[in-house]
C-alpha positions, 0 to 999 in steps of 0.5 A, a space after each residue: 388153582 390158576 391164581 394159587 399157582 401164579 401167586 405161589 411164591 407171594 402166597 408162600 412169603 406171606 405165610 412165612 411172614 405170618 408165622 415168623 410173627 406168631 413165633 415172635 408173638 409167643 417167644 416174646 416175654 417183653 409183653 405185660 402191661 403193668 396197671 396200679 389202681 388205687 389209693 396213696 399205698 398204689 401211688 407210693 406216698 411215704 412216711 412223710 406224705 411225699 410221692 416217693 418209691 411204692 410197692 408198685 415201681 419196685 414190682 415194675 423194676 421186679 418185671 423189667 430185672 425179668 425182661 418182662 415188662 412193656 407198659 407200667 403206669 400209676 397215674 390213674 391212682 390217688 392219695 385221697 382215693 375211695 372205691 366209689 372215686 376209682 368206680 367213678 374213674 372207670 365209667 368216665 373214662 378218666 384220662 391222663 397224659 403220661 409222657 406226653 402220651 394220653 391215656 384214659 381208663 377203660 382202654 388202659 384195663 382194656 390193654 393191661 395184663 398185670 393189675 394191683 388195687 389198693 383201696 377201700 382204707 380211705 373209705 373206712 376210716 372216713 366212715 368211722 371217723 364220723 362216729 362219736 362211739 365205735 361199736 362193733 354193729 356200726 363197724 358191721 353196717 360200715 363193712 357192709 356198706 363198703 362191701 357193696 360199693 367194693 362188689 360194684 368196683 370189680 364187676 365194673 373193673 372185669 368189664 373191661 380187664 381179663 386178667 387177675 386182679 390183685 388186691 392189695 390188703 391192708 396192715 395194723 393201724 397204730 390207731 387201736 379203734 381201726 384195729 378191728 374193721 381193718 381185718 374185717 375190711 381184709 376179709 372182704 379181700 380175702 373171701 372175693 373169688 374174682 381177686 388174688 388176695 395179698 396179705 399184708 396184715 400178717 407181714 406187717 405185724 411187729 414189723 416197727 422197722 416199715 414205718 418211719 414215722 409214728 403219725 403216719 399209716 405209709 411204709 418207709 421203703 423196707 415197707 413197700 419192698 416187703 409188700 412187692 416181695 408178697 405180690 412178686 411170689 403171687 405174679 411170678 406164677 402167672 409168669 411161668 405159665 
């Protein structure tokens, strides 16, 4: 009692300062830490195969227009990107320097609280490219195996990232074999319990106006805007809690 008393007006700044801190921390909306995982739709490669604005800078400008955003970071995500190349990122603990900052993986999940994933697409069509005939039970066995490569990803991811995880899906390919396993790779999306599901398959339908060019699987940027609109509505609740 003797050392509160002669303490007590150090002890009272001190809770002064810690609940000016709390109230900050609360009030303070200036605090999501924006990860894109994934593949060239994650990275934002355009029609022309050129590193240009994605869905995830128009969400990041979306975020800040909100005074919402602190970090925001692609770099971890890859053209040729394949869920057992991003699976293997994570245990490794790849590293980057952004900014003259380095970052590395886990630690990134680690402090991240909004999360998109676009992948699995370059896993598909590489499997069914090595087909001479494709069968809907070889579509099947691909899926499958895809599925359990995807199911290890996101146990891995959820070792280290708390939040929601939003998986991108994929639209119609202008390639009329894929039309089929690309649904059935979205279904894997869709039916995942642990991952918010963003469809784009519907969005894109007889949408010719989001691809520029006909050789090219990439949106032009009416394309990526259209799909950060669909993960806006999806983010924008988690905001408003």
């Amino acid at each position: 009692m003797k050392f509160i008393a002669k303490h007590y007006n150090f002890i009272i700044f001190l809770l002064v300062i810690f609940l000016i801190f709390v109230i900050f921390q609360t009030n303070n909306k200036d605090n999501q830490n924006y990860l894109s995982l994934g593949d060239g739709l994650s990275l934002g490669i355009d029609s022309y195969g050129r590193l240009d604005y994605g869905y995830s800078d128009y969400l990041k400008d979306y975020l800040k227009e909100n005074n919402v955003l602190n970090t925001y970071i692609k770099s971890f995500s890859s053209k040729d990107a394949t869920i057992n190349s991003l699976y293997e990122n994570i245990v490794t603990n790849k590293k980057i320097t952004l900014n003259n900052k380095e970052y590395n993986l886990k630690r990134t999940l680690r402090e991240s609280t909004i999360l998109t994933i676009t992948i699995g697409l370059n896993d598909l069509t590489y499997k069914l490219s090595l087909e001479d005939n494709i069968t809907e039970p070889k579509i099947n066995q691909i899926i499958a195996e895809i599925k359990t490569d995807y199911d290890r990803l996101i146990t891995e991811i959820k070792k280290y990232y708390q939040y929601e995880i939003y998986v991108i899906g994929y639209y119609d390919s202008q390639n009329k074999d894929y039309k089929d396993a690309i649904s059935k790779l979205n279904n894997i999306f869709r039916n995942d319990p642990n991952v918010t599901y963003i469809d784009t398959y519907q969005l894109f339908k007889n949408k010719k106006e989001y691809l520029s060019n006909s050789h090219s699987y990439y949106p032009n940027c009416s394309g990526y805007k259209a799909i950060s609109h669909q993960v806006e509505i999806k983010v924008s609740k988690k905001l408003e809690k």
